[in-house]
C-alpha positions in Angstrom: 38.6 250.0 -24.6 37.0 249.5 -28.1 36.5 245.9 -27.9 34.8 246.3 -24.7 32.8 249.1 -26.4 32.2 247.4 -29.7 30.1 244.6 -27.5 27.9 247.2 -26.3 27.4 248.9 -29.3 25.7 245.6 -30.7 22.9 246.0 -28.2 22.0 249.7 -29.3 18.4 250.3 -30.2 17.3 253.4 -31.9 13.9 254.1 -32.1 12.1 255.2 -35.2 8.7 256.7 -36.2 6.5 257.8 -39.4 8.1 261.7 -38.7 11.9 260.3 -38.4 11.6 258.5 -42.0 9.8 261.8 -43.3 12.4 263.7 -42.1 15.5 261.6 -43.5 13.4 261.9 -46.9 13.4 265.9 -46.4 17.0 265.8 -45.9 17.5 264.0 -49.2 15.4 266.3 -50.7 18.0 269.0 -50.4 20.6 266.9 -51.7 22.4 267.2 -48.7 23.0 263.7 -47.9 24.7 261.0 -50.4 22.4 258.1 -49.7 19.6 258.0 -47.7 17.6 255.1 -46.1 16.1 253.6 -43.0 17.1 249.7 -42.6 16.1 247.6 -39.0 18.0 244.6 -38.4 15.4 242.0 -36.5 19.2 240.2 -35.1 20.2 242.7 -34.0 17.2 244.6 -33.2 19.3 247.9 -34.1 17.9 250.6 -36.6 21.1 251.7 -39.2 20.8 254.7 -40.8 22.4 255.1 -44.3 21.9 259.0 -44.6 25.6 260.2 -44.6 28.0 262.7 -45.4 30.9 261.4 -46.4 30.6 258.1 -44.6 29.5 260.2 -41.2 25.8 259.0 -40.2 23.9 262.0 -40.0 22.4 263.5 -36.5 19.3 265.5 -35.8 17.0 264.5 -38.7 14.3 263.4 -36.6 14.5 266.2 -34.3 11.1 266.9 -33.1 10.8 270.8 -32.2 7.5 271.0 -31.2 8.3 271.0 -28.1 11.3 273.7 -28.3 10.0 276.5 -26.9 7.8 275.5 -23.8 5.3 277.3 -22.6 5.5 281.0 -20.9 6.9 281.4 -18.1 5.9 283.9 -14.9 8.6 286.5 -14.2 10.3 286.6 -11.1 8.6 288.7 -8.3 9.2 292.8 -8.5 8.7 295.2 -5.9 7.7 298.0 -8.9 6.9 298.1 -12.6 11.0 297.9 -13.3 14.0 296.3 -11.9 17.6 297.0 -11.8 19.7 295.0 -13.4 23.3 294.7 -13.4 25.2 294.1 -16.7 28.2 294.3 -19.2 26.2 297.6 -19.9 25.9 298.6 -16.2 23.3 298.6 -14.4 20.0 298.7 -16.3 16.6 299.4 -15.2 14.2 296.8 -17.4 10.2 296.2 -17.3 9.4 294.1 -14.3 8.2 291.5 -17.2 9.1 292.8 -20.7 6.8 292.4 -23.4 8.8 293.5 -26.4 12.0 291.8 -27.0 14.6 292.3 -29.8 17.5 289.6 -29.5 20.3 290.6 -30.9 22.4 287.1 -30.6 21.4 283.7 -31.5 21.7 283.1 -27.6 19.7 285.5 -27.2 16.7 283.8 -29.1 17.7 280.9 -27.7 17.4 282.1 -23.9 13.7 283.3 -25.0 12.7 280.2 -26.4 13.6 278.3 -23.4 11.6 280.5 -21.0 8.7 280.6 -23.2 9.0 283.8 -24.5 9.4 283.2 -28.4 6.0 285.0 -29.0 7.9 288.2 -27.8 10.4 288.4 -29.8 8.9 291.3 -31.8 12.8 291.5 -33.8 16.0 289.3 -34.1 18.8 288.7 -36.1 19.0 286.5 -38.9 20.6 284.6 -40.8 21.1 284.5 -44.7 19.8 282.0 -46.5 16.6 279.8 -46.7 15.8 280.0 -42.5 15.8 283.2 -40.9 16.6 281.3 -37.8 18.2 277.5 -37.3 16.1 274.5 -37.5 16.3 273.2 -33.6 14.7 276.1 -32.5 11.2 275.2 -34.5 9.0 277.1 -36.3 7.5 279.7 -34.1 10.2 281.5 -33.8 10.7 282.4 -37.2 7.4 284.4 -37.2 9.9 287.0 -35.2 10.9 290.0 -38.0 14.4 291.0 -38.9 16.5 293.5 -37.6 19.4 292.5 -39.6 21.6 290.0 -40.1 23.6 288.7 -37.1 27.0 290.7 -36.3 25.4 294.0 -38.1 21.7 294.7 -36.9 19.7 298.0 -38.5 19.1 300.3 -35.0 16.4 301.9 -37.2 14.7 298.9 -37.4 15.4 298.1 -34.2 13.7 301.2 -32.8 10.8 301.2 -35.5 9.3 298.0 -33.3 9.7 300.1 -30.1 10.8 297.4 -27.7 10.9 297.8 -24.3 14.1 295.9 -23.8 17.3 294.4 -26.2 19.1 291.7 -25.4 22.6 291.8 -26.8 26.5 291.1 -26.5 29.4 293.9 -25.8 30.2 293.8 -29.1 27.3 295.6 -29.8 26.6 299.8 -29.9 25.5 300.2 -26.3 25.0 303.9 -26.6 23.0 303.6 -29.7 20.8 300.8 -28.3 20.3 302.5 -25.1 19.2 305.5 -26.8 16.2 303.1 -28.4 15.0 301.2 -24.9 16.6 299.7 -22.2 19.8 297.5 -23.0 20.7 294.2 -21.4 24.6 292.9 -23.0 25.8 290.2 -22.2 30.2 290.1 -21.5 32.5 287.9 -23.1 31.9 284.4 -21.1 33.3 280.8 -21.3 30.2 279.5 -20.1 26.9 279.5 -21.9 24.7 278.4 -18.3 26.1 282.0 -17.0 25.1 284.0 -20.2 21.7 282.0 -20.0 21.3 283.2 -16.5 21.8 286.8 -17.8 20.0 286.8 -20.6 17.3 285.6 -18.3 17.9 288.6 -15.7 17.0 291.1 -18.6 14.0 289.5 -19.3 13.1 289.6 -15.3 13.4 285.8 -14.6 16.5 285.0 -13.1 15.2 282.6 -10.6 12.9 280.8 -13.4 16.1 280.2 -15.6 18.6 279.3 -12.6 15.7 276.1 -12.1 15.7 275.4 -15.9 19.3 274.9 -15.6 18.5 273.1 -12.2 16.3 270.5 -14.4 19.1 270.7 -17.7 21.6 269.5 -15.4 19.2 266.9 -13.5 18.5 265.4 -17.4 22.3 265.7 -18.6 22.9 263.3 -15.5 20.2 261.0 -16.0 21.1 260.6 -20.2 24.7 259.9 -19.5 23.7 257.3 -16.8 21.5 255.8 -19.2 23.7 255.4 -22.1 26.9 254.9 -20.1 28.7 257.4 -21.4 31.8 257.2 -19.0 32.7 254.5 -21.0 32.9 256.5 -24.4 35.8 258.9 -25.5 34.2 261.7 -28.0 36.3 263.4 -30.4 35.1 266.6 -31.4 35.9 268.1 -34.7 34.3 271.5 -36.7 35.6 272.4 -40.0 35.6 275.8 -41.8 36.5 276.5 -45.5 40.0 275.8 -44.8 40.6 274.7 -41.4 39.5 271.7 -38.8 39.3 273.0 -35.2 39.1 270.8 -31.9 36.1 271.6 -30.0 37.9 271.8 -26.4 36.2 272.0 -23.0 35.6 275.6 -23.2 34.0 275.0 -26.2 29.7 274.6 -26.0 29.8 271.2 -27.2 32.8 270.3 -25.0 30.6 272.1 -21.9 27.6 269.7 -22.4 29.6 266.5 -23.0 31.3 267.4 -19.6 27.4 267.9 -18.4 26.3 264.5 -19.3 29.9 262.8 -18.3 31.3 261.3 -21.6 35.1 261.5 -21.5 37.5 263.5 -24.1 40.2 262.0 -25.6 43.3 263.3 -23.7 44.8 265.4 -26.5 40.9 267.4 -25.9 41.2 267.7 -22.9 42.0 271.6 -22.9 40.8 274.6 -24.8 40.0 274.3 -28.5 42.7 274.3 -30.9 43.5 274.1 -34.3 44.6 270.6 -36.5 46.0 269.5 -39.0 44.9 267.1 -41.1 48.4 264.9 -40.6 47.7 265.6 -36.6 44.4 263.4 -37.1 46.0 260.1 -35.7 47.6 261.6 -32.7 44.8 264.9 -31.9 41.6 263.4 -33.7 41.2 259.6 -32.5 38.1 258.8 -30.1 36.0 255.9 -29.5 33.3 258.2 -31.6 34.0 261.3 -33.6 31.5 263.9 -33.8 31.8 265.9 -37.1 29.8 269.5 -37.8 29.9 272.4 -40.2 30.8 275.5 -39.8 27.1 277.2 -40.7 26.7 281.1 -40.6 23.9 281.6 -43.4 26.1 282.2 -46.0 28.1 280.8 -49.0 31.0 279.8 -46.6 28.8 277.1 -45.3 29.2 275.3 -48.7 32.9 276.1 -48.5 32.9 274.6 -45.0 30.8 271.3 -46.0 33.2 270.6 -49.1 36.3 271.3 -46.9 35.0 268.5 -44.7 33.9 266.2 -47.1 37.2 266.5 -48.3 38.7 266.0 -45.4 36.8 262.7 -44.0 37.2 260.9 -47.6 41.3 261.7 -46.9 44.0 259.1 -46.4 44.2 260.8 -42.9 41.1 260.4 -42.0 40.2 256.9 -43.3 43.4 255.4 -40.8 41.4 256.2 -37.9 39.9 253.9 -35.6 36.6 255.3 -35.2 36.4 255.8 -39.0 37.0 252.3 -40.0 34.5 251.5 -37.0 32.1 253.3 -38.7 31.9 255.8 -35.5 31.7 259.4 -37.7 28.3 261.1 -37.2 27.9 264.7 -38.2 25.7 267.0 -36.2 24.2 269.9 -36.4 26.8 273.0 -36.2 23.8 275.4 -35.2 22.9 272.9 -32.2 26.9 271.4 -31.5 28.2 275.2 -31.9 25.3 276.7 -30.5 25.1 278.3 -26.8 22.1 278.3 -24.9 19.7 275.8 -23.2 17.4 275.1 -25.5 20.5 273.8 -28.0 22.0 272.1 -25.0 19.1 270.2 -24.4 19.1 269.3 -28.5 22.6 267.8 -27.8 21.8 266.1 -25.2 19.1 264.8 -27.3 21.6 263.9 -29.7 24.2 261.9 -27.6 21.3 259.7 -26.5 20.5 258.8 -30.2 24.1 258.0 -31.5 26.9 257.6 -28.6 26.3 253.8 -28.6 25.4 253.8 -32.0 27.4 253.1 -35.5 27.1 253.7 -38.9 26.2 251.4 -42.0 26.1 251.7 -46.0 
């Protein structure tokens, strides 16, 4: 397969602008990268990037997020000023169109952003560190206050902005919450388009997010169409301080691969798993490998990033095909690890920009 693929890769063009090179320039800024440049070849007509961690070209720095969160959208018809809706939490009566959210979950924000409905975020979880929220989501959202960080949100806070509906998961304090305005939670789920939906049913637009995910699917086609992407095998790797983890079809980024129809090695073709480094050659192999961080705000981020760099500079690592290819890129773990529509769509985004593509020093 590679040879057949190599020939195509050859004919990959990768569009550029004035914002990509400022942004490649940003990401330098932060030390983050360990070279960083922008190089076209008129042969070849292909634009290389250089910005790379540890050899892997680096995805998502010309992410444009203007365009994140659209516009609002209208809520689904009510018969009354509330509607009942059914939950992990039971069965909740919620505004027929809420105007004070708190999200509780980054999918959660995310289902906001995608119907529009950022501005009404009047709390959220955070995360620590520099952004109170991740990049791909823009900058609007980050006008949103805290409630806390992620996992451990302040209900005083919480009711101090009086919403008129949460949005959260069963881990959290339903009695507590409900005590404070109506509470939507969302159940443990293997599929992020089924939480989306009911994150959308607490925020009265059910019907509006079932079409989203109409369109979504409609664009997942058309990308993977466009950049054949039957033809491509992605590996899928995440690494945490001291581990590397297979991202398996159950797994968000294995969900919108699946969505946009680019194959999985056969040793990923099940749920996510641990692996060992020494497993590489016969669990890690792909025609592309797709590298991200474990990111959660704090210091284990670094710990993640150096475990990784670690592990892509290894003996291990080098032997693989798509390594001495140059076919590592690292993405985004908030985007690749993410679940919700508005990352998916930022993956998507992503597999357009690099599936075909290769890396150069």
């Amino acid at each position: 397969m590679r040879m057949a693929l190599s020939t195509r890769f050859r004919r990959v063009r990768v569009r550029g602008s004035r914002g990509a090179v400022l942004a490649v320039t940003a990401l330098c800024a932060v030390a983050m990268t360990a070279g960083c440049a922008e190089q076209v070849d008129d042969a070849s007509t292909i634009v290389r990037t250089t910005t790379n961690i540890a050899g892997a070209g680096v995805v998502g720095v010309q992410r444009d997020t203007t365009t994140a969160c659209p516009l609002p959208s209208a809520a689904d018809p009510a018969s009354g000023p509330t509607r009942s809706v059914t939950n992990a939490n039971g069965v909740t009566q919620i505004p027929a169109d809420p105007q004070r959210i708190v999200a509780l979950t980054p999918a959660a924000i995310d289902a906001a952003c995608a119907l529009g409905l950022w501005e009404r975020v009047v709390g959220a979880v955070t995360l620590d560190g520099e952004r109170p929220q991740p990049v791909y989501l823009g900058y609007g959202i980050l006008k949103s206050p805290t409630v806390g960080p992620i996992g451990n949100p302040d209900p005083a806070k919480i009711a101090a902005l009086k919403p008129d509906v949460i949005l959260g998961d069963v881990a959290s304090n339903s009695a507590e919450l409900s005590a404070i305005a109506p509470t939507v939670l969302v159940g443990a789920n293997d599929s992020w388009q089924s939480d989306f939906v009911a994150y959308a049913a607490g925020l009265g637009r059910r019907s509006v997010a079932e079409a989203a995910l109409g369109a979504y699917r409609a664009e997942a086609k058309e990308a993977g169409v466009a950049i054949n992407a039957a033809q491509s095998q992605a590996s899928v790797l995440r690494f945490t301080p001291d581990a590397i983890t297979i991202q398996g079809t159950n797994s968000f980024a294995g969900q919108v691969l699946s969505d946009v129809g680019v194959q999985r090695p056969t040793p990923q073709r099940g749920p996510s798993s641990p692996v060992a480094i020494d497993e590489l050659s016969k669990r890690g192999e792909g025609d592309i490998i797709y590298v991200m961080f474990g990111r959660d705000g704090s210091s284990a981020s670094d710990a993640s990033e150096q475990y990784g760099r670690k592990v892509l500079k290894s003996t291990e690592f080098g032997e693989l095909g798509a390594a001495s290819d140059k076919r590592v890129f690292a993405v985004d773990d908030y985007v690749w690890h993410g679940w919700g529509l508005t990352a998916a769509r930022a993956l998507v985004t992503d597999l357009k920009a690099s599936l075909n593509g290769y890396v150069t020093d």
